[in-house]
C-alpha positions in Angstrom: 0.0 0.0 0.0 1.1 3.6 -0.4 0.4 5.5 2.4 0.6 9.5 3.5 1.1 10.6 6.6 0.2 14.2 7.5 1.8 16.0 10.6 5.3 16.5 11.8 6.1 15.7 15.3 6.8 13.4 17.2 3.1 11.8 17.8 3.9 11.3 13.5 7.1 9.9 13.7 6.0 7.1 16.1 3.5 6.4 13.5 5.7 6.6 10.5 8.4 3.8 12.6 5.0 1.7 13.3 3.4 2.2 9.5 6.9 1.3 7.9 7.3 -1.7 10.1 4.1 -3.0 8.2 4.4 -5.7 5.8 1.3 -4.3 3.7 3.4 -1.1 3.3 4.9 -0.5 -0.3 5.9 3.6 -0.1 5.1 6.2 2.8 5.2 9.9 2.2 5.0 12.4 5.2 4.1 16.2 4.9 5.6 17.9 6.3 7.5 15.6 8.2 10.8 16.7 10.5 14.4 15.2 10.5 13.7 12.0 12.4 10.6 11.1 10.3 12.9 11.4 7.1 14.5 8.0 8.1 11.1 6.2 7.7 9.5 8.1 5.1 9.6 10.3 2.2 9.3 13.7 3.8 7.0 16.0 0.7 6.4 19.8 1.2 2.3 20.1 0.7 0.3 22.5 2.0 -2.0 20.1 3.8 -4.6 23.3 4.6 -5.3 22.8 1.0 -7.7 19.7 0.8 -7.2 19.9 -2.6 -3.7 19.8 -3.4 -3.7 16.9 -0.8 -6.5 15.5 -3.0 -4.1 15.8 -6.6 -0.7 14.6 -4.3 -3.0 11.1 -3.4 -4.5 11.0 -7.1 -0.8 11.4 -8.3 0.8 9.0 -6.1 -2.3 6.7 -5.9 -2.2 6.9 -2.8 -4.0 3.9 -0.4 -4.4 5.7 2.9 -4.1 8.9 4.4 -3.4 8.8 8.0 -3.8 11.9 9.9 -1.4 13.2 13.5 -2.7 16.7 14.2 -6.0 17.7 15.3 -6.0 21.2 12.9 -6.0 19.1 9.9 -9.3 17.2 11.1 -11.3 19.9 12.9 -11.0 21.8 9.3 -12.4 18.7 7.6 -9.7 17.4 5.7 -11.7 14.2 6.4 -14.6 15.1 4.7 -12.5 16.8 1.4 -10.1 13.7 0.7 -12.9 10.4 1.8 -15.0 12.7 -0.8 -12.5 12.2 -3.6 -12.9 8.4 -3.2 -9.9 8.1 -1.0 -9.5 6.1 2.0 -8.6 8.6 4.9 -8.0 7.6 8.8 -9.4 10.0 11.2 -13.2 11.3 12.2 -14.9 13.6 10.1 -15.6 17.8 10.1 -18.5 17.6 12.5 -17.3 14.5 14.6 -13.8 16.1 15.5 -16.0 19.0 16.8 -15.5 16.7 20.1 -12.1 18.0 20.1 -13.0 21.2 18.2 -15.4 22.5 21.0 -15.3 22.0 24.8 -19.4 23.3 24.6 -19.9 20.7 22.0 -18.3 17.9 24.1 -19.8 19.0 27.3 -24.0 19.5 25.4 -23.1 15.6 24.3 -22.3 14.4 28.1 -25.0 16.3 29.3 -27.8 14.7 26.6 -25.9 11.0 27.1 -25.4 10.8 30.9 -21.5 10.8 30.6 -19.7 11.2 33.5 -18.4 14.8 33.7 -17.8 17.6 35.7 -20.9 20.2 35.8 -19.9 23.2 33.7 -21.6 26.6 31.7 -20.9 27.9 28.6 -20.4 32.0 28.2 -19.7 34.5 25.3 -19.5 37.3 26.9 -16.8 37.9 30.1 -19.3 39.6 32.4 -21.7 36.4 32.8 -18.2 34.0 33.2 -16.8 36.3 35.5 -20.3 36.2 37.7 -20.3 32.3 37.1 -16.6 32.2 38.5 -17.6 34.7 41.4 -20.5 32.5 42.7 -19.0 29.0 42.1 -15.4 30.3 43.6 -12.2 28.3 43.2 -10.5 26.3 42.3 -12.3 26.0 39.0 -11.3 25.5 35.4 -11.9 27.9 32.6 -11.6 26.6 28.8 -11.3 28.3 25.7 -14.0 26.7 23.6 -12.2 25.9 20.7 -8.8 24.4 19.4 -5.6 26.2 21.4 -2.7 23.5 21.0 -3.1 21.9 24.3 -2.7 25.4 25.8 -6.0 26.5 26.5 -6.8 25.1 29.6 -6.3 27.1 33.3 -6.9 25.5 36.3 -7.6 28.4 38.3 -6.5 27.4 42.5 -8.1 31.3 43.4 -10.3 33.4 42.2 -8.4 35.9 41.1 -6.8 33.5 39.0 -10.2 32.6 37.7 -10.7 36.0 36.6 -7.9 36.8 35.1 -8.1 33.7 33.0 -11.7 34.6 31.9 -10.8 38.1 30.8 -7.3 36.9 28.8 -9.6 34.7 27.3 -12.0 37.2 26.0 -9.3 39.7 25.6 -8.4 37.1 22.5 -5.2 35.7 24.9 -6.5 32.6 22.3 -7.1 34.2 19.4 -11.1 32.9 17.9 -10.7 29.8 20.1 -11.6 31.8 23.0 -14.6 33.6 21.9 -16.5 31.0 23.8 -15.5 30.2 27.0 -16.3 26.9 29.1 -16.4 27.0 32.9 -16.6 23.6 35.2 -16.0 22.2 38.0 -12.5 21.2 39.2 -12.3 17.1 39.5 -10.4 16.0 42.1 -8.6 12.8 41.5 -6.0 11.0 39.5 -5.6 12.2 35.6 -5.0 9.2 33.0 -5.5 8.6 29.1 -7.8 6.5 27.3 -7.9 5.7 23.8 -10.0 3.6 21.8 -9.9 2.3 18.2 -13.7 3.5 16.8 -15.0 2.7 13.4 -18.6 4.5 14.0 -20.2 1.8 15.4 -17.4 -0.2 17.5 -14.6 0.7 19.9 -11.5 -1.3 20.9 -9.8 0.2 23.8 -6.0 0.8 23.4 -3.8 0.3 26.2 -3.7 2.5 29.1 -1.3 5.5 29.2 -0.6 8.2 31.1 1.0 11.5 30.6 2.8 14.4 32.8 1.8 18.1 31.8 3.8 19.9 34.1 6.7 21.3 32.6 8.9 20.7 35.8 9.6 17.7 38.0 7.2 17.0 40.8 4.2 18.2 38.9 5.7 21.9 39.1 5.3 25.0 36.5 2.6 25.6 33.6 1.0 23.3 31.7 2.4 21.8 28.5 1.5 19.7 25.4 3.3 17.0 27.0 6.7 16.6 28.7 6.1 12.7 29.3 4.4 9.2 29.6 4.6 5.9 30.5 2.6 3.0 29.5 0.8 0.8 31.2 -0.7 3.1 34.2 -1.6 0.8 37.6 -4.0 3.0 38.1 -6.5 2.3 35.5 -7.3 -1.7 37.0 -9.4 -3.3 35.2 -12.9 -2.5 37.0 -11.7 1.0 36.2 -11.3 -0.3 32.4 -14.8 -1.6 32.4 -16.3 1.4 33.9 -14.6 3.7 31.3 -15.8 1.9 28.1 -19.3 1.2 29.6 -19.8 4.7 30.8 -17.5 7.1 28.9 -16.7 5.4 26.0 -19.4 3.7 24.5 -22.5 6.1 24.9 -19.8 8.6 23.2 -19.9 6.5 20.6 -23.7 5.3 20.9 -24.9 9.3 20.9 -22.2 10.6 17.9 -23.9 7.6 15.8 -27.6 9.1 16.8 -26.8 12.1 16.3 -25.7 11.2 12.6 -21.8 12.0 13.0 -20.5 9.0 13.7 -17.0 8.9 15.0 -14.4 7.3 13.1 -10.5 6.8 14.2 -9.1 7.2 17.5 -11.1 9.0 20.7 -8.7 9.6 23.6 -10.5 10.2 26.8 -8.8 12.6 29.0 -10.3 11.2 32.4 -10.0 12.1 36.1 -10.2 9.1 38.6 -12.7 10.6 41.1 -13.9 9.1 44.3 -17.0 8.9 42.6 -15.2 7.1 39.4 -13.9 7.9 36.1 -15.4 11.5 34.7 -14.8 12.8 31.5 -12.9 16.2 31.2 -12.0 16.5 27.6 -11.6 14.9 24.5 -9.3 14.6 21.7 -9.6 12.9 18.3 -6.8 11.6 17.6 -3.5 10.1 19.1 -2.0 11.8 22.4 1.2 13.2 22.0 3.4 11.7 23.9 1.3 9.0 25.0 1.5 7.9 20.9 5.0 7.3 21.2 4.3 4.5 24.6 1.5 2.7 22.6 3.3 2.3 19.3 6.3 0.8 21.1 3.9 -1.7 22.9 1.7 -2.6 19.7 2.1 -5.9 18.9 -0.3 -5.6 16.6 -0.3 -4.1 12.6 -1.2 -0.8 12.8 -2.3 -0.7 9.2 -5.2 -3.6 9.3 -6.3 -1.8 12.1 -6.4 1.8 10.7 -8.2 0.1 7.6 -10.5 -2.0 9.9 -11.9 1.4 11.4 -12.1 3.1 8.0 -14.2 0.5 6.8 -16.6 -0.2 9.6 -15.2 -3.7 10.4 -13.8 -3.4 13.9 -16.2 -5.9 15.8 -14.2 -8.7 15.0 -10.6 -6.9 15.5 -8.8 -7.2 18.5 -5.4 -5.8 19.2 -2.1 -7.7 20.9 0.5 -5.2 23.3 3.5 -6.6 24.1 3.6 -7.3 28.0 6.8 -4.7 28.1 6.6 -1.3 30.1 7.2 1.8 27.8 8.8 5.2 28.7 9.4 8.4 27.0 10.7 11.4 28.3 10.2 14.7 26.2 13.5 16.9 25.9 12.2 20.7 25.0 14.2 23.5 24.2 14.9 26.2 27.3 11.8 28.4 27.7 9.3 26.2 26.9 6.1 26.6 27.4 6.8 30.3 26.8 9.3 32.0 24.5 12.4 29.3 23.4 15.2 29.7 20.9 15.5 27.8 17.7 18.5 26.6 15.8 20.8 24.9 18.6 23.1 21.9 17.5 21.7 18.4 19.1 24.7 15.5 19.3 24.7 12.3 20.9 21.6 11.3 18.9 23.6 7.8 17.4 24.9 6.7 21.0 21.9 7.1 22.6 19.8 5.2 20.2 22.1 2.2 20.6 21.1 1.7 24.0 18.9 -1.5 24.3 15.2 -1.0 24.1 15.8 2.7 23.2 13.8 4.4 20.2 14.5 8.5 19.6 11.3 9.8 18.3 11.6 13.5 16.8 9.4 16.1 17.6 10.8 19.4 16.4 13.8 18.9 14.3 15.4 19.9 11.0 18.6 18.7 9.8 20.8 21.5 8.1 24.7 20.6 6.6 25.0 17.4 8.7 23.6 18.0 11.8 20.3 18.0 13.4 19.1 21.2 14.7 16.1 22.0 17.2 13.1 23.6 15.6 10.5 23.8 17.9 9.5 23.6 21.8 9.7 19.9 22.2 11.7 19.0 20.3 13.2 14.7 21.1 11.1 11.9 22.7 13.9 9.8 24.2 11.7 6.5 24.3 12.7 2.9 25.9 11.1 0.2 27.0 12.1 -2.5 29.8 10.6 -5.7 31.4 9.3 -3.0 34.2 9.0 0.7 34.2 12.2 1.0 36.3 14.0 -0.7 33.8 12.5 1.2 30.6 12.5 4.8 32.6 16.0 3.7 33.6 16.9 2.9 29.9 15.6 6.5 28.6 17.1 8.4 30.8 20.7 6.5 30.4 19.9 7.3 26.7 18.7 11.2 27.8 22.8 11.6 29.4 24.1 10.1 26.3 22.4 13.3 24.4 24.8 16.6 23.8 21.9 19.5 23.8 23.4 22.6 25.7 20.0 24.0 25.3 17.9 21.3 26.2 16.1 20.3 29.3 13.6 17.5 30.6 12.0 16.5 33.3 13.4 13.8 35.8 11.0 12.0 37.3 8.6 10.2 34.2 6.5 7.3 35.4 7.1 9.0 39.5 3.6 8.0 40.4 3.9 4.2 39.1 7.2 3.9 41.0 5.5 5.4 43.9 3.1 3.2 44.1 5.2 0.4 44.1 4.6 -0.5 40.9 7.9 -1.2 39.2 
């Protein structure tokens, strides 16, 4: 099969290594790509905001399969355009990635199906959000409604926090994804990933993950896209497991089909364990980032047959095989990140580090100039290993992490901490 991938970090290139480990595969393309995803695939400049040069570069190519990383690319309906064209595209259409797209729309849905989620009200205007906030106190969360990259989310510990995140918000702190603003209830409890494999009609959970947002050890600083994960979580047991799929997972995919958008491709659950169980607090439509990178190094399984299974409606008699192995990654980001970080810096060591056993170097924001490989972006390496334990595999990536030569690099230190708290090594 010929196969495009769209997207360039490093949630893509831990799909381009799984894709061109496939025996079905005959040629993969990836736009944009970055410098990592170059070994795996044939890295093409297309404008992938234009559905239709997409559309010609498939036709062209004849191309099999279009997977797609990003949420951006599915919210605008790059779904819709290239399925419509007679092409075979992996990923949930315009109006079903709205449960990414818009908190509102997400919340409405749990509301109407009895999902477990935290209570919540929806404002386009600051003065109502800012009397919500002043009656409900804190700590609360305030959302911008629609797509921010992963940054759109305060959890506000006062109320003066609150406030100020309400009128940033408005103020366009988001640009048009915070015209609308969502407001709900803080969860107390544990946070983990979920994904499922959905073809409209089915779901296959994936296996459990969990990632660390915090840009500093010990849960410290702002919140990120992602500065780690390990895979499996003890913390997701397998009551919990059951109670997520019959609760959260399922009527999500029972009331998207009733509501004629059914949702096709993969739905991860961003879930709180509560004393009162597993509630919902947001959803994504497509493959964490860096929770991507665990699951792909666990996957016993094809990922192609799989991606095709859910295209085509046939996932009730799929199932999917993991490899009993812990998996680690750790995120190295360049200084300043989340906020304002420099580009350009030299990154050595890559080689040595990879030959460490069980170690795989996903790359996130890279570009290789005369040689070397520069950093080009806020994360920019997923240092990646796995073990017979997560002390082993966390051990592994972070032997493979001091074998990296990135003066301008940092990472966080403790990845998988509340497994190996728990005993669970």
């Amino acid at each position: 099969m010929n196969i495009l991938l769209i997207g360039s970090g490093g949630r893509e290139h831990a799909l381009a290594w799984k894709i061109a480990g496939s025996p079905l595969l005959t040629k993969l393309w990836c736009a944009p790509g970055n410098a990592g995803i170059a070994r795996e695939a044939e890295c093409v400049t297309l404008d992938v905001t234009n559905h239709a040069d997409v559309v010609a570069f498939c036709k062209a190519n004849k191309v099999d399969l279009v997977v797609v990383g990003p949420e951006t690319p599915l919210a605008a309906g790059i779904v819709d355009d290239v399925s419509a064209a007679g092409i075979k595209i992996f990923g949930p259409s315009r109006l079903a990635a709205q449960l990414e797209g818009s908190k509102g729309f997400t919340k409405d849905l749990c509301a109407e199906y009895g999902i477990p989620t935290g209570a919540y009200g929806r404002f386009d205007n600051a003065p109502e959000a800012l009397a919500h906030v002043r009656e409900h106190g804190a700590p609360i969360v305030v959302k911008a409604d629609g797509l921010a990259a992963g940054k759109g989310v305060v959890v506000a510990r006062t109320l003066a926090e609150a406030e100020d995140a309400v009128r940033m918000m408005f103020d366009g702190g988001f640009g048009a994804a915070g015209a609308e603003v969502v407001i709900e209830e803080f969860l107390e409890g544990r946070e983990v990933s979920f994904f499922a494999l959905c073809d409209g009609e089915t779901a296959i959970p994936l296996a459990s993950a969990q990632d660390h947002k915090r840009v500093f050890d010990h849960d410290q600083g702002p919140n990120t896209g992602g500065m780690g994960a390990y895979s499996p979580t003890p913390f997701v047991t397998q009551e919990i497991h059951d109670q997520i799929m019959k609760r959260i997972i399922l009527p999500t995919i029972d009331g998207m089909n009733a509501r004629g958008t059914p949702f096709k491709g993969i739905l991860y659950a961003g879930l709180m364990l509560t004393a009162e169980g597993p509630k919902l607090f947001e959803y994504n439509v497509r493959f964490g980032d860096p929770e991507c990178q665990v699951l792909m190094l666990r996957m016993m399984s094809d990922l192609v047959p799989a991606m095709l299974a859910a295209c085509d409606g046939q996932l009730k008699n799929f199932d999917l095989r993991w490899f009993p192995d812990a998996a680690v990654t750790v995120v190295m980001a360049a200084k300043g990140y989340p906020g304002d970080y420099a580009k350009g810096s030299v990154i050595e060591g890559l080689d040595d580090a990879a030959k460490i056993d069980g170690v795989e170097i996903f790359h996130a924001g890279t570009v290789a100039k005369d040689g070397s490989i520069l950093a080009n972006g806020g994360r920019v390496l997923n240092v990646c290993a796995t073990g017979k334990t997560i002390t082993e595999a966390q051990a592994r990536a972070y032997q493979a992490v001091d074998h990296i030569r990135w003066a301008d690099g940092f990472c966080r230190r403790d990845i998988a901490w509340q497994a190996l708290a728990r005993g669970h090594g």
